[in-house]
DRENPA-3360 file (N, C-alpha, C; in nm, 2 decimals, always signed):
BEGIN
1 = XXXXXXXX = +0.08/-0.12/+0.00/+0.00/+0.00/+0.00/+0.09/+0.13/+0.00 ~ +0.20/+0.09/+0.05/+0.28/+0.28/+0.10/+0.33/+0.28/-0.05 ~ +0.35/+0.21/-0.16/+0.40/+0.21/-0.34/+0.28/+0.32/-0.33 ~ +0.15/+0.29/-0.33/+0.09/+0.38/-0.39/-0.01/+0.55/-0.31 ~ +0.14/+0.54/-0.23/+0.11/+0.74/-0.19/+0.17/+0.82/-0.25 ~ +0.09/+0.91/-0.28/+0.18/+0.98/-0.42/+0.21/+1.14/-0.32 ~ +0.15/+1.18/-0.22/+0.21/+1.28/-0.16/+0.17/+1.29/+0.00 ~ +0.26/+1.28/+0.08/+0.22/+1.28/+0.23/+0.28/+1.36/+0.33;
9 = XXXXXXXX = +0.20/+1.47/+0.38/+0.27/+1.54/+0.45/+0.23/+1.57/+0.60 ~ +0.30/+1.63/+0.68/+0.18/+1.69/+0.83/+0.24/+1.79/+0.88 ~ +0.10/+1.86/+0.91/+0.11/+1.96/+0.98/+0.07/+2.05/+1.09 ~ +0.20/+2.09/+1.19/+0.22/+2.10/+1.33/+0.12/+2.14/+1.40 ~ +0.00/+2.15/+1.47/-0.11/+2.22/+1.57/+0.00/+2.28/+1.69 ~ -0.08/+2.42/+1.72/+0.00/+2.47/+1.85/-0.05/+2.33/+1.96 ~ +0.04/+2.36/+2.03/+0.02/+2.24/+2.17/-0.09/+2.26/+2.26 ~ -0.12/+2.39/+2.25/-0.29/+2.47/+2.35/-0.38/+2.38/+2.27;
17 = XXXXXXXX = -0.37/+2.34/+2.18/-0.49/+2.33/+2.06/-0.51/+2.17/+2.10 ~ -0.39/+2.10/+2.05/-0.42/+1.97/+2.01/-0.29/+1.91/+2.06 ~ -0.24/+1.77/+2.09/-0.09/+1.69/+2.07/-0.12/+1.60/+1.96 ~ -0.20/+1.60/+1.85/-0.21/+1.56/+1.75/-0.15/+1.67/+1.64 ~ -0.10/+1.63/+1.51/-0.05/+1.69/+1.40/-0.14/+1.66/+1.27 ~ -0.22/+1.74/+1.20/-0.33/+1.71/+1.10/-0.21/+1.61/+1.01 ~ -0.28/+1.55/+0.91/-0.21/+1.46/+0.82/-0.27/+1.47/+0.70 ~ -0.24/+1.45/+0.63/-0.25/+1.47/+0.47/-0.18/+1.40/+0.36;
25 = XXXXXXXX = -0.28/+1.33/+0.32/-0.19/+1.19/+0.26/-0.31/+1.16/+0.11 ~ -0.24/+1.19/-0.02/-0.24/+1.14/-0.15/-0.23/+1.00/-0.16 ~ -0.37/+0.87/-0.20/-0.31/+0.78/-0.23/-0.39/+0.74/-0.36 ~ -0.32/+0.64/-0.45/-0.36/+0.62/-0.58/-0.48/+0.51/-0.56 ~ -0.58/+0.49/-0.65/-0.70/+0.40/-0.61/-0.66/+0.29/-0.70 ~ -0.55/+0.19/-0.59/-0.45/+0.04/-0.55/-0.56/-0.06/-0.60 ~ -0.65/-0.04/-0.59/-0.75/-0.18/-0.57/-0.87/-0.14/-0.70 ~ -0.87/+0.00/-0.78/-0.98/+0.03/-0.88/-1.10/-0.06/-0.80;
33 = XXXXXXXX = -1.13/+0.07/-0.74/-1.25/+0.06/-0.67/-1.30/+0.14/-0.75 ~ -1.46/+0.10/-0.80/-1.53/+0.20/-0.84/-1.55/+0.30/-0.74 ~ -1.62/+0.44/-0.75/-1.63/+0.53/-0.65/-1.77/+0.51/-0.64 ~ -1.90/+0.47/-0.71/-2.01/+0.47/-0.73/-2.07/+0.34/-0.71 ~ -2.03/+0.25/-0.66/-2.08/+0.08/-0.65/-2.19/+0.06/-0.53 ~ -2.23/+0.22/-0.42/-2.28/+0.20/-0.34/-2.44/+0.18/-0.41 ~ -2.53/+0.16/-0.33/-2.72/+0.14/-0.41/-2.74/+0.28/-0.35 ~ -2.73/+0.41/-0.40/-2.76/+0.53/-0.33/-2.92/+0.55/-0.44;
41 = XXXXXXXX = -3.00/+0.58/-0.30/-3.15/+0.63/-0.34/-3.14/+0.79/-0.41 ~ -3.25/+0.72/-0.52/-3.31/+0.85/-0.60/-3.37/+0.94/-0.53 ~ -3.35/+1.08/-0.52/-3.41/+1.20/-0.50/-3.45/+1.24/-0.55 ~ -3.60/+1.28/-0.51/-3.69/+1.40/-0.61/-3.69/+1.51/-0.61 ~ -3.60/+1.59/-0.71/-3.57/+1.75/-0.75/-3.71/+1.81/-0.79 ~ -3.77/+1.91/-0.72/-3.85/+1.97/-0.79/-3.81/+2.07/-0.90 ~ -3.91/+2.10/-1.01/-3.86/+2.16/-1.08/-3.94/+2.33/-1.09 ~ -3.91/+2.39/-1.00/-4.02/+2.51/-0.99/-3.97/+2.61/-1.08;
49 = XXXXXXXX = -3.86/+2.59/-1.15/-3.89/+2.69/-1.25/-3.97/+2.65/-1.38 ~ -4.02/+2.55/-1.35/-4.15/+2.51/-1.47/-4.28/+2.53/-1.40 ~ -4.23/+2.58/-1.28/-4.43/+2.67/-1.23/-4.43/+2.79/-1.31 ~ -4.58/+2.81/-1.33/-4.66/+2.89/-1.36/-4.71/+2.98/-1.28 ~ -4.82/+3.04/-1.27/-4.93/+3.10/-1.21/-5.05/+3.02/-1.18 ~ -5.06/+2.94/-1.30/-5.20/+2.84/-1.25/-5.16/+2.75/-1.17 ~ -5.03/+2.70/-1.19/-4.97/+2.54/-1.13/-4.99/+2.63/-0.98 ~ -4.89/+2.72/-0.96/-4.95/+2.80/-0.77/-5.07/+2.79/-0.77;
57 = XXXXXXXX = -5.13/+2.85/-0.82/-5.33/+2.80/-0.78/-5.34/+2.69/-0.75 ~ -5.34/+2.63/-0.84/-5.36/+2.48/-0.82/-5.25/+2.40/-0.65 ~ -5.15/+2.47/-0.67/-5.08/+2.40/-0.55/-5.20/+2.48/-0.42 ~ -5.17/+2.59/-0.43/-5.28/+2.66/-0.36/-5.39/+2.57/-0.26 ~ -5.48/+2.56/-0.38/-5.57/+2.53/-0.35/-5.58/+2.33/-0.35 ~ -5.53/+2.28/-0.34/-5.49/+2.13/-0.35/-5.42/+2.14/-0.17 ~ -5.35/+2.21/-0.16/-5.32/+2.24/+0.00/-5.41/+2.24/+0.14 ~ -5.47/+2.39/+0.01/-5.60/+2.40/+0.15/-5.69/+2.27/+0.16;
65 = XXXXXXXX = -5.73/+2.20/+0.03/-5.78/+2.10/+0.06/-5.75/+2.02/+0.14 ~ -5.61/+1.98/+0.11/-5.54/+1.88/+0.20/-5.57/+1.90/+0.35 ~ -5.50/+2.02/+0.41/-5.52/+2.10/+0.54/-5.65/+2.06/+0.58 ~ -5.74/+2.11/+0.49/-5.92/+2.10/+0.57/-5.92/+1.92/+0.56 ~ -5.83/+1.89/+0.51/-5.93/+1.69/+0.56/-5.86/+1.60/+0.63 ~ -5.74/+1.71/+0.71/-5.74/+1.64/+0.83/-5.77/+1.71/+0.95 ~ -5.66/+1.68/+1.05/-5.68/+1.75/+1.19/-5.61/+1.90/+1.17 ~ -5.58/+1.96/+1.08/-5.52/+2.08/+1.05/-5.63/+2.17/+1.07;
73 = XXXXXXXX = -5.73/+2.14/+0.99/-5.86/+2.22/+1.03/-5.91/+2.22/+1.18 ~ -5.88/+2.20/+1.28/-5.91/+2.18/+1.45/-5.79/+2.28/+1.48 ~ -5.70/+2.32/+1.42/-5.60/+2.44/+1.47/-5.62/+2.55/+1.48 ~ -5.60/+2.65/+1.57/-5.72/+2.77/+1.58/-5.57/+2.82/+1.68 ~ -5.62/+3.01/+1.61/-5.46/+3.09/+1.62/-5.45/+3.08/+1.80 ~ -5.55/+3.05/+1.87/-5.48/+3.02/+2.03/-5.49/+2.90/+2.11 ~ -5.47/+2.85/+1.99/-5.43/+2.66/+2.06/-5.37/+2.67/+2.12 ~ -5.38/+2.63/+2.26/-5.25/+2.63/+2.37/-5.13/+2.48/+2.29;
81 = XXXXXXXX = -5.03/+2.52/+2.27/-4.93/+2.44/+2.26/-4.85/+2.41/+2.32 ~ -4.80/+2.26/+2.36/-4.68/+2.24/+2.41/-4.60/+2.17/+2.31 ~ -4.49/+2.09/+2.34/-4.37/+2.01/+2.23/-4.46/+1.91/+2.16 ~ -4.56/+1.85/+2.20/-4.63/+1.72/+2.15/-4.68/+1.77/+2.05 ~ -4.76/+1.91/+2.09/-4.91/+1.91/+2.01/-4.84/+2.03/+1.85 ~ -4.73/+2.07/+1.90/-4.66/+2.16/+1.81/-4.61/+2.05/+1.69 ~ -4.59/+1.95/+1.75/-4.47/+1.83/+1.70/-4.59/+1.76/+1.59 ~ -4.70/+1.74/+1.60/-4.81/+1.71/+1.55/-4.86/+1.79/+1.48;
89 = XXXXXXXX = -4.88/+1.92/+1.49/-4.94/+1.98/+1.39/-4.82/+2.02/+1.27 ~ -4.74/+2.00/+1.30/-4.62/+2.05/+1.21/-4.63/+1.92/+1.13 ~ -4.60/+1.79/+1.16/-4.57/+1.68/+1.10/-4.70/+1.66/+0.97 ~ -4.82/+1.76/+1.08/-4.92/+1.72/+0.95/-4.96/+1.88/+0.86 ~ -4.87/+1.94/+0.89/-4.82/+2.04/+0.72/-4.74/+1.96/+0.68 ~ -4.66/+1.99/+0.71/-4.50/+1.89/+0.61/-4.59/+1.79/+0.56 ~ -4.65/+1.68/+0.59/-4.73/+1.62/+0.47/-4.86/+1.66/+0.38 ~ -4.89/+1.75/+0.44/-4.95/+1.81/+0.33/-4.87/+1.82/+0.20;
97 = XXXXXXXX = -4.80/+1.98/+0.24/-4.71/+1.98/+0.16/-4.63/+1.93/+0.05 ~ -4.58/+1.79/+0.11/-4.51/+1.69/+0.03/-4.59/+1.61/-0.07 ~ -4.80/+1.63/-0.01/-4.84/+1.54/-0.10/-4.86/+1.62/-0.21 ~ -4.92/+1.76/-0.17/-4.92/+1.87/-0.30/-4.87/+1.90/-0.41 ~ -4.70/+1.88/-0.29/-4.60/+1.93/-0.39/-4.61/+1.77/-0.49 ~ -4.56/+1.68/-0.49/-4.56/+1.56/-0.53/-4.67/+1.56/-0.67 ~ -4.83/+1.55/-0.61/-4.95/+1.61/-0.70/-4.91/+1.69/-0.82 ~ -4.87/+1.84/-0.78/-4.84/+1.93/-0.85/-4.72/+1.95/-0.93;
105 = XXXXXXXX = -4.65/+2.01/-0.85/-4.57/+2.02/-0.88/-4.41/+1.97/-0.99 ~ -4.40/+2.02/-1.11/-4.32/+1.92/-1.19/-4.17/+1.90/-1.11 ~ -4.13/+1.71/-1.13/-4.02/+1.70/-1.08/-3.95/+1.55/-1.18 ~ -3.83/+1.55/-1.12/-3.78/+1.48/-1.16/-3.72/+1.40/-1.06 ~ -3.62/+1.28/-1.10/-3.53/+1.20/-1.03/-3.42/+1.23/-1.00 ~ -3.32/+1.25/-0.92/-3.18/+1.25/-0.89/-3.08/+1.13/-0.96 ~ -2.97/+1.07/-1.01/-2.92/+1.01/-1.01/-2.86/+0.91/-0.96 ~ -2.90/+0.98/-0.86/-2.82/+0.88/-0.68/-2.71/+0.93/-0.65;
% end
């Protein structure tokens, strides 16, 4: 393995700091490992510069719907809140959201 370092150096930390020295070490890829052989999940990019004006309406109002058919609609501006009930109503925007956006909104795949 030490054949294939192609540049290896280190460098000093004050003694307040650390009794370690950073390290910095070039080595050639010995074994041609692919860099990409892991199964990395697809991501969905939205594409919002292909919204419109109607596509916002439509996200708009596909929202509010969402919102009114669950427990979103029982939320009222002096809900007493604590961590639970904050933790809850949040969890059910963020799905709204995701379902709308998903619905609506144009997207694509990531690569991985």
């Amino acid at each position: 393995m030490a054949f294939n370092f192609n540049n290896f150096s280190t460098i000093p930390v004050l003694q307040q700091v650390s009794d370690h020295s950073i390290t910095i070490c070039s080595v050639d890829n010995y074994l041609e490992v692919k860099n990409n052989k892991r199964n990395i999940p697809k991501k969905t990019i939205f594409d919002y510069d292909k919204m419109d004006e109607e596509r916002w309406t439509e996200f708009k109002n596909t929202m509010d719907a969402l919102a009114n058919s669950c427990e979103l609609r029982l939320f009222q501006f002096n809900t007493k809140l604590n961590q639970t009930k904050l933790n809850f109503y949040w969890d059910l925007l963020q799905a709204c959201i995701i379902k709308a956006a998903d619905k609506i909104i144009p997207s694509h795949k990531s690569n991985g």
